[in-house]
N, C-alpha and C positions, 0 to 999 in steps of 0.2 A: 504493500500500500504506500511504500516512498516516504517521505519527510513529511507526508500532512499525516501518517496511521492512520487511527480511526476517524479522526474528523471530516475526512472527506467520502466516508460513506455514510454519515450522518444530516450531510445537509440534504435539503431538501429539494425533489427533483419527481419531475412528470413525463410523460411521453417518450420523447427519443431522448432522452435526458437520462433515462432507466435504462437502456438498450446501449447510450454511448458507454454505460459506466460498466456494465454487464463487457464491451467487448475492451474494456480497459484493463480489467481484471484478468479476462483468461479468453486465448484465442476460439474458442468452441461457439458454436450458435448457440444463445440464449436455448432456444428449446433440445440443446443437446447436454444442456449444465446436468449433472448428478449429483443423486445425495443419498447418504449412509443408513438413512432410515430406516431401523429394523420394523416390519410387519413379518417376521415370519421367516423370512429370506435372507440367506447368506450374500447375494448380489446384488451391487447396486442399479437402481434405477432413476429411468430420464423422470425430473419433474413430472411432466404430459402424463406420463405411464402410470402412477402411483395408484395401486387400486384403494381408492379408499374403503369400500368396502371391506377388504381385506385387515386394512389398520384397522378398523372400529371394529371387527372382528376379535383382532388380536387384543386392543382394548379393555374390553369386554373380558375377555376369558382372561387376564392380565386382575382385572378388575375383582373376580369370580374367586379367582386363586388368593387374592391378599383377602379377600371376605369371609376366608376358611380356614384362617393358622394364622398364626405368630410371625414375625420377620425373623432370622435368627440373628442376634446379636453377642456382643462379649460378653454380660450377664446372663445372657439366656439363648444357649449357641441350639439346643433342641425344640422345634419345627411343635408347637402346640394346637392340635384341631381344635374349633367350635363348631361344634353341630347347628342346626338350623333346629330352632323348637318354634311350634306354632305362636301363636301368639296369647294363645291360655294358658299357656306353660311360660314363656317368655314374662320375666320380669326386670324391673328397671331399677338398677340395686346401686345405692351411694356408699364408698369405701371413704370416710376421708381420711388423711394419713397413707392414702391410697400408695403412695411413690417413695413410703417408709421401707422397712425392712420385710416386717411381717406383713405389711397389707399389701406391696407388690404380688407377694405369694399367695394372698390370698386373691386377690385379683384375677392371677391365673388361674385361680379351681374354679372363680364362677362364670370366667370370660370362656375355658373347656367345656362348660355344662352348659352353652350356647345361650347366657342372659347379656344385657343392655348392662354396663357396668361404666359409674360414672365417679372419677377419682377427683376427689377433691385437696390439696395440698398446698401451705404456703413453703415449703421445702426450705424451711428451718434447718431440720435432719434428715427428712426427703432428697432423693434424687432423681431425677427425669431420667439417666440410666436405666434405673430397677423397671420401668414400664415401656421402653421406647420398642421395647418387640410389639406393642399393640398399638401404637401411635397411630399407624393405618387403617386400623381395623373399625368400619361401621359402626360394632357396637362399643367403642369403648371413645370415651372422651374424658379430657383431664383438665381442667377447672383450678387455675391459681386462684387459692385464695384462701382466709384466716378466717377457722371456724369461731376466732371471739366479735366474726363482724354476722348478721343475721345473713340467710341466703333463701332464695325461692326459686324453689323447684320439684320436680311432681317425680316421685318414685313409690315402690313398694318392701326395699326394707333399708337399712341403715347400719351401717359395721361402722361402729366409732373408735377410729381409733387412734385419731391424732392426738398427741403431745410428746414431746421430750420423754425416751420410757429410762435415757443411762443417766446415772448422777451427777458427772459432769456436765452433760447437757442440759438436767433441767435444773441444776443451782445456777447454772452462768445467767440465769434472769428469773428468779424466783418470784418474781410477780407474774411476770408472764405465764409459766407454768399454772400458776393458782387462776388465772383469768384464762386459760386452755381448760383446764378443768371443771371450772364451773361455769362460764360464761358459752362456753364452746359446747357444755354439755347443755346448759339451759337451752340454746340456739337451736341443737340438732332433736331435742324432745318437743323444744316449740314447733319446729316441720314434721316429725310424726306425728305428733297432733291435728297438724293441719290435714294431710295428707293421706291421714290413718293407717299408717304406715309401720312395721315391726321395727324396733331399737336393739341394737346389741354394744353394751359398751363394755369395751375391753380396761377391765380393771386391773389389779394389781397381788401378789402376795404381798407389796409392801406396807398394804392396807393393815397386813398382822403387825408389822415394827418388829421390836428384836422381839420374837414369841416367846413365853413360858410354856405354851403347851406344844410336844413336840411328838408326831407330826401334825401339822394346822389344820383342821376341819373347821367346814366355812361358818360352823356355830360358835367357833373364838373368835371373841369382841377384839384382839388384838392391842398392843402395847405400844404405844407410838410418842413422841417425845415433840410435842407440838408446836413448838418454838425453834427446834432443832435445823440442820443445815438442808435435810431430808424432809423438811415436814411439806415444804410447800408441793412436795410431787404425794406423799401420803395421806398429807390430810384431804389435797384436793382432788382425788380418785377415791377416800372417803364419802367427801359430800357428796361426789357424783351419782355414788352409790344410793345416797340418799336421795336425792332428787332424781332418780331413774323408779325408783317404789313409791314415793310422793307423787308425780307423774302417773302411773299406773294406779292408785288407789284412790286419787281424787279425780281424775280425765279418762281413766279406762283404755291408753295406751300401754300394746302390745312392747313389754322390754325384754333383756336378756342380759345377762351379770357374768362374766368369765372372767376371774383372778389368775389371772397369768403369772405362772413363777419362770423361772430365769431358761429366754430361748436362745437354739443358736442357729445356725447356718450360712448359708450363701446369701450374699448381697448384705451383709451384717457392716453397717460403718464402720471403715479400718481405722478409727480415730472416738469411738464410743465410747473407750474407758472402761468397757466391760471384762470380767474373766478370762470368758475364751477368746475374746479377741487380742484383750491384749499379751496374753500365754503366748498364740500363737503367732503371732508378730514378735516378736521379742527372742521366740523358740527359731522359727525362719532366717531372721539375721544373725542367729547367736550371740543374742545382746541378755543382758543380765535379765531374766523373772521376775517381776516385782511383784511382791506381795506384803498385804498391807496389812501388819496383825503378827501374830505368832502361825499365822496360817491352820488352826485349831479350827476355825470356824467353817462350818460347811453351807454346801451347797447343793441343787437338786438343778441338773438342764435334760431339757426337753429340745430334739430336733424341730424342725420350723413346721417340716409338713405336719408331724403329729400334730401341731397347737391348731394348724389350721384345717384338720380335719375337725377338730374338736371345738373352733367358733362355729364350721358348718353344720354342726350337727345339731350345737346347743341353739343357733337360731331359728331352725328348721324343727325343731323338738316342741315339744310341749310344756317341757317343766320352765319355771320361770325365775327361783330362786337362784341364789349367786352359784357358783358351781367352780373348782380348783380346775385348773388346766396345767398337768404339770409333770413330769417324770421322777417318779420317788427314789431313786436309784441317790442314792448321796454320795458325794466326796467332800472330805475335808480338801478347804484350798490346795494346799498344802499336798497333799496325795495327787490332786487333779494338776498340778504342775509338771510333777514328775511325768505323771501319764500323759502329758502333752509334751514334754521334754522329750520322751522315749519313743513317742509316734513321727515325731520329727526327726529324729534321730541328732537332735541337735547337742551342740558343746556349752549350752547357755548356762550360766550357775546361777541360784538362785539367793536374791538378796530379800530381807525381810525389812521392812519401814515401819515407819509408827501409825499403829491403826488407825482408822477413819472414824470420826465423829460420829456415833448412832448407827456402827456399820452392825450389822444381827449377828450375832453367834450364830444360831443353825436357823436353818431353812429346808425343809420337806411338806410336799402337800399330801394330802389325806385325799385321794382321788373314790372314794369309796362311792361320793352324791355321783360321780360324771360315769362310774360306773352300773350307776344302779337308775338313774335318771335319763342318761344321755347313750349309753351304751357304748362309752369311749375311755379307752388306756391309750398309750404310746405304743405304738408297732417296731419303730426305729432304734435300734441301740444306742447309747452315746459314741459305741467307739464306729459304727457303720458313720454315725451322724459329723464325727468328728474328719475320717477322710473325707467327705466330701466338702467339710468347712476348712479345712487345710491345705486342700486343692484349692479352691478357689480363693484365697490370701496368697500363693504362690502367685496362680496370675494378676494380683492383684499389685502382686512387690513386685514382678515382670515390668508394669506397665509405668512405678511410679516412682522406682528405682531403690527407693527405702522410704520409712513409716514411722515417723516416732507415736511411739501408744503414748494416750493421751493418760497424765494421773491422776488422783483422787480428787484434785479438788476443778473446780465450776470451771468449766470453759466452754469457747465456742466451737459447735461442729467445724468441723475445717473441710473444705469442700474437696473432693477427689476429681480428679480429671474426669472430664467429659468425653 
């Protein structure tokens, strides 16, 4: 194009003024120009020739095919079908927290069982990664925005589950947290309301605080220290609780109560501050184990799908009271270090710090109500659970060269490459 580039196929020109520029370009006749355009065909053709019929063909079936699966992407490289359900079966279901850890995957189990699924997220600790395999997909649409602002819109049920769920994420703004919880939960029981629509909010075992009765059934009031560094994520999945049976007893909206105790897996923030995440980062570069405590204090983790067969079940179910979603299998820290040290097969040594503020001595759920209520246990081992979470932190260190685990006290998510 010479010394003017593009500006001089930008001005503006009619008639033989198209034609002179056409043979300015490339010695060929205007109607002998070709072009790359895939319809189908490995060969190129002259403009004149193009069957369009053909392209809108290919279109179409182009169209058909992204209307029936997943794209596959770096978080999610396996191809996921959505069947076609009539439209009596077909429901219009709001995730928010949608492009979180656990509600990405949960998104996937109801975007497979061919429903309308609408993610809601102001991606705080969200990321548009964990969803962008269904970015094209028909029935799925994703909605920036912060459930403490009110929102309208017409669905048939509601998976709450936005807010900050690690310690360092939701002390780094402890107001906000407490306005996520309550304000956010009032918002999302105000549109079931309206709507008449089923509620599920994903509560907490931290709801118990550091427990005296061990293991936790959902009829201990729990111990919680209200003032505390912790309290603004405890006490306000507390209230929540309460305002979801308030809600129900006075308005006759449909809720549902799942106390999640400590999950893990893929698409888990490399920067969370949690356990296993930050075990296995730590274990990966063969950088020191931190652990915060005498390490004496246990734990109970649950793989991702298990938790999210188990909100699908409890929403879909009948019983209405809170219900433990959790894997009773316990480790002390401490043991659970090694055990990730040794799967890694890493050279990491382990340093101990001074314990966290209101951190709980033990932790196990009493899953007996999801048992006998919901018809649901954990299928997935920890240690099946845990290869596939330490796969995917490997490509995760691939992509961003190294990771410092986030510590014990308030900070911000730190945003992973896109």
């Amino acid at each position: 194009y010479g010394e003017g580039g593009w500006g001089n196929s930008h001005r503006r020109a009619s008639g033989d003024e198209v034609d002179d520029d056409l043979e300015d370009i490339t010695p060929m006749n205007k109607k002998e120009t070709t072009t790359n355009l895939d319809i189908g065909s490995t060969r190129s053709l002259p403009l004149g020739d193009i069957d369009l019929a053909a392209a809108q063909k290919r279109f179409v079936e182009d169209q058909q095919l992204l209307s029936s699966q997943s794209v596959p992407t770096r978080l999610a490289p396996d191809v996921m079908m959505t069947p076609k359900l009539p439209d009596s079966k077909r429901m219009k279901i709001l995730v928010t927290g949608g492009a979180g850890f656990v509600g990405s995957h949960l998104v996937d189990k109801l975007m497979m069982e061919g429903h309308e699924v609408i993610v809601l997220d102001n991606f705080f600790t969200g990321q548009k990664r964990n969803v962008e395999h269904w970015l094209h997909h028909p029935n799925f649409s994703l909605i920036v925005h912060d459930v403490t602002e009110p929102i309208m819109i017409e669905v048939d049920q509601i998976y709450h589950l936005a807010c900050p769920a690690s310690p360092p994420h939701y002390q780094y703004n402890p107001v906000k947290t407490i306005k996520t919880s309550t304000m956010g939960t009032i918002n999302m029981l105000g549109l079931a309301k309206r709507v008449k629509a089923r509620m599920l909010l994903t509560s907490t075992s931290e709801i118990y605080g550091d427990p005296q009765v061990h293991p936790q059934p959902e009829s201990y009031w729990g111990n919680v220290n209200t003032i505390g560094p912790r309290s603004c994520y405890d006490e306000g999945k507390r209230v929540a609780e309460t305002m979801m049976y308030s809600y129900r007893n006075q308005n006759g909206v449909e809720v549902r109560v799942a106390r999640i105790f400590n999950t893990f897996g893929p698409r888990m923030h490399p920067n969370d501050g949690r356990v296993v995440s930050n075990f296995i980062i730590q274990s990966l570069q063969d950088k020191d184990i931190t652990i915060y405590g005498g390490g004496e204090q246990t734990r109970s983790f649950q793989y991702v799908s298990d938790l999210v067969n188990g909100l699908h079940k409890l929403m879909n179910g009948s019983y209405d009271g809170p219900v433990n979603l959790g894997n009773p299998d316990e480790y002390s820290v401490k043991d659970f270090a090694e055990y990730i040290k040794d799967m890694t097969s890493s050279n990491s040594k382990i340093e101990f710090l001074p314990k966290s503020v209101d951190d709980p001595s033990q932790r196990r759920p009493d899953i007996s109500t999801a048992k006998k209520e919901i018809d649901w246990e954990p299928k997935i081992s920890v240690r099946d659970g845990l290869k596939d979470t330490i796969s995917y932190f490997k490509a995760v260190l691939d992509e961003s060269g190294e990771i410092v685990p986030t510590g014990p006290g308030a900070a911000k998510p730190k945003k992973t490459e896109e």
